[in-house]
N, C-alpha and C positions, 0 to 999 in steps of 0.2 A: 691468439684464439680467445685468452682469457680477457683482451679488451672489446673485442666484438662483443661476448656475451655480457659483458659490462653496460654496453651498449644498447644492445636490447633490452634486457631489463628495464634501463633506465628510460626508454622508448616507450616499452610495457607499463611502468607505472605513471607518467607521463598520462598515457592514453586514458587509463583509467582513472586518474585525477580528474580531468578532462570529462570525460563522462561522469561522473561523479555529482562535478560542480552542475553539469547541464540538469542533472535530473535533478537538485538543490534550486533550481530554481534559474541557474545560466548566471548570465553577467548581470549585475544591479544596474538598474537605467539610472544616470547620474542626471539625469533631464529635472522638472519641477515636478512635484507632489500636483500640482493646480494650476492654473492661469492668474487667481490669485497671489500666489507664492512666486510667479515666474513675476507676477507685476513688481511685489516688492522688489524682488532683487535687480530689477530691470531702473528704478526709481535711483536704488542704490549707484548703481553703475555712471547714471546722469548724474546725480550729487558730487561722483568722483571727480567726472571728466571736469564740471565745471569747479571745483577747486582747483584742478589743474590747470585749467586756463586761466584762470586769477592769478593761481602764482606765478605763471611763466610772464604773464601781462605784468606784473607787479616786479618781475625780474629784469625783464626787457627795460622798463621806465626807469628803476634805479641805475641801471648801466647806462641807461643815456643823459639821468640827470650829471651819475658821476663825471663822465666822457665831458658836459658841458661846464662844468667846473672845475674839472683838471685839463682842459682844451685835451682831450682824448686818455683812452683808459687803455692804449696800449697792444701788444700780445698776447700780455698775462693777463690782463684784465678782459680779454676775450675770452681767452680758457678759463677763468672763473666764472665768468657767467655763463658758456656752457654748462661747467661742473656742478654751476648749481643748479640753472636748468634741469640736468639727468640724475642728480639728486633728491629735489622737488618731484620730480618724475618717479622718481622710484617709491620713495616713502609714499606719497598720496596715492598712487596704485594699490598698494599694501593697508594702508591704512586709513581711514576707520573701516575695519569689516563690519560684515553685515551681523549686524547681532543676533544669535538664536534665541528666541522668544525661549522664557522658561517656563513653566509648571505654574507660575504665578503672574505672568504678563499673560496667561488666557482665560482668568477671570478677568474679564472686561463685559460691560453692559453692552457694547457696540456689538450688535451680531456680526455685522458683516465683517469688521474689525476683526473678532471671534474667529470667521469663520478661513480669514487669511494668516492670522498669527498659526491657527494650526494645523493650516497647509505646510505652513514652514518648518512649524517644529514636525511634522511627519516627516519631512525633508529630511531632518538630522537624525530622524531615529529610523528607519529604513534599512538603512546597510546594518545594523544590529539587528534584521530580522531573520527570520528563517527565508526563504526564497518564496513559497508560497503563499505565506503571511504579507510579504514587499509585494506582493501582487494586489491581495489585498486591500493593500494602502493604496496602491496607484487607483483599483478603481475607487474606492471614499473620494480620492480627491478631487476626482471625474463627478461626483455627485455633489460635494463640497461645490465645482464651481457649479453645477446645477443651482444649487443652493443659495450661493449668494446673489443670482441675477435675480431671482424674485424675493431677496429680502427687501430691497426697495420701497415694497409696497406694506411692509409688516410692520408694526407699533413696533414700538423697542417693551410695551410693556402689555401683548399681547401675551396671552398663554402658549401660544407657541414658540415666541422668541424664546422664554423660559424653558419649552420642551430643550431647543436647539443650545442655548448655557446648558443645561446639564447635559443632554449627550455628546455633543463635541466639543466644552472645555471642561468636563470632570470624566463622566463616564470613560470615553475615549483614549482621553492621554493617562487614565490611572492602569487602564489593564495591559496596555506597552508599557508603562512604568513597572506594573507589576510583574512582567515576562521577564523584564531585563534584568530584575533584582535576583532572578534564581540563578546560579552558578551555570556556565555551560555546558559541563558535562551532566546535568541534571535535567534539561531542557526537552531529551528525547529519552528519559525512563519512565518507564510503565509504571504508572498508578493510578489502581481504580479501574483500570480498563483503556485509558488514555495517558498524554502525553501532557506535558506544558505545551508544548511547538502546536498542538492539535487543540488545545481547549483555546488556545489564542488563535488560532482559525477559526472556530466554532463562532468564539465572541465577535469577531470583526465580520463575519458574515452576519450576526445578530445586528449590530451598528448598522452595516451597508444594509439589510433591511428597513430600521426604522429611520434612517435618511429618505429611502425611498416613498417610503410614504406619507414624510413628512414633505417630500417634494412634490407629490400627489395631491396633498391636499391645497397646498400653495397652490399649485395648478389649477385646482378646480374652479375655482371665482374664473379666471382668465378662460377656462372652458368653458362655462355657463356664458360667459359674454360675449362668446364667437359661436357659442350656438343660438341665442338670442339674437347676435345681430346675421346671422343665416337664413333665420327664421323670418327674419324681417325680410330679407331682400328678395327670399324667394316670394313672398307674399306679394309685393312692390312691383318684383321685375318677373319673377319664375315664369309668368304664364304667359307673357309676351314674348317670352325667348322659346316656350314652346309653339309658337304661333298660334293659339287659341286669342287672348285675347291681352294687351296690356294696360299700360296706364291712361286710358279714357284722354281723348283729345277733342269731342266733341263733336256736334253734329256739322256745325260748319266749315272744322277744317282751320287749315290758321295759313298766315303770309300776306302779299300784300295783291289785293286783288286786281286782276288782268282786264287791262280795256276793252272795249267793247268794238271792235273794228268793223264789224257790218253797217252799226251807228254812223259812224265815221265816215266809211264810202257810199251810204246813202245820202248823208248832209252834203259832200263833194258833186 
């Protein structure tokens, strides 16, 4: 009896964990911060693969030059070049990881550079959030790659690129910097009327605002250009497609003019 109810309990707190965590926020999505952050680590992954095929290529060629100057390399000399095969294998899978940008690789002049090193480092700092904070960051990074599709067209020494270096490589990564420095049992006490976990929601909804209309404004030239050339076409073509009137073809008509066949059977 006294292990069934062992049992339950430990079913009952189980469940409640469980629920716990889902109201916290659920399971942290281990996916990309961006499309930029999923490109670096994607770039990464090809870097791998082809030093692996170098070495194996490179392994292969020495076991045949050896094979051709000892007229064959053997058994053993099979399983060592396997061996090192799945040793080569193993360390270059493992090795070079992909490095986390730090605090000081996102001061960079490169916006768009900028705006993928700190997809990344959101990457690493995420599972240290509160669950609704990581939420947070997922949408930034949704706007982040908004972001970088029309840096393209932005001076690197426009006043806006300067908006974009100070809010997402100082602003941004100091007040998660600053979250993560307070102890975490200290994270959800009341002061002031608020929390840490809650003034760090406040601020990232403050950020995901002025992204937003930093991406606004980027939009707007690309807006003005497709209402101008709207403007144009309806003028051009609009009224012809209403059937009133379109683009003037003349009194005569055009193509290549048809004979004359009364002519014809009269001269006959």
């Amino acid at each position: 009896m006294s292990d069934l109810t062992h049992q339950s309990d430990h079913i009952v707190r189980s469940a409640g964990n469980a629920l716990a965590h889902q109201r916290a926020g659920g399971r942290r999505r281990r996916n990309s911060v961006g499309l930029a952050s999923a490109r670096l680590k994607k770039q990464h992954v090809v870097k791998k693969v082809v030093r692996l095929f170098v070495a194996i290529v490179a392994i292969l060629v020495a076991a045949g030059v050896a094979g051709a100057i000892l007229n064959g390399i053997g058994f053993y000399g099979v399983m060592l070049t396997v061996l090192a095969m799945v040793v080569a294998a193993f360390v270059l899978a493992r090795y070079p990881r992909l490095k986390t940008p730090r605090r000081a690789d996102l001061k960079t002049p490169d916006v768009k550079q900028l705006v993928a090193r700190t997809e990344l480092w959101l990457e690493h700092q995420r599972d240290a959030l509160p669950g609704p904070a990581a939420s947070l960051v997922n949408d930034i990074g949704v706007q982040l790659d908004e972001l970088q599709v029309q840096l393209g067209a932005v001076d690197q020494n426009h006043p806006t690129a300067a908006q974009i270096r100070k809010l997402v490589g100082e602003d941004l990564p100091e007040m998660i910097d600053g979250f993560r420095r307070i102890p975490q049992r200290l994270r959800d006490e009341q002061s002031n009327g608020t929390t840490p976990a809650r003034q760090l929601e406040e601020g990232l909804r403050v950020i995901g605002g002025e992204l937003d209309s930093i991406n606004r404004q980027l939009a707007q030239g690309s807006l003005d250009d497709l209402a101008i050339r709207g403007r144009y076409l309806e003028y051009k073509y609009g009224a012809g497609i209403d059937g009133d009137s379109g683009v003037p073809l003349g009194d005569q008509g055009s193509g290549v003019p048809l004979p004359e066949f009364s002519k014809q059977e009269s001269k006959s």
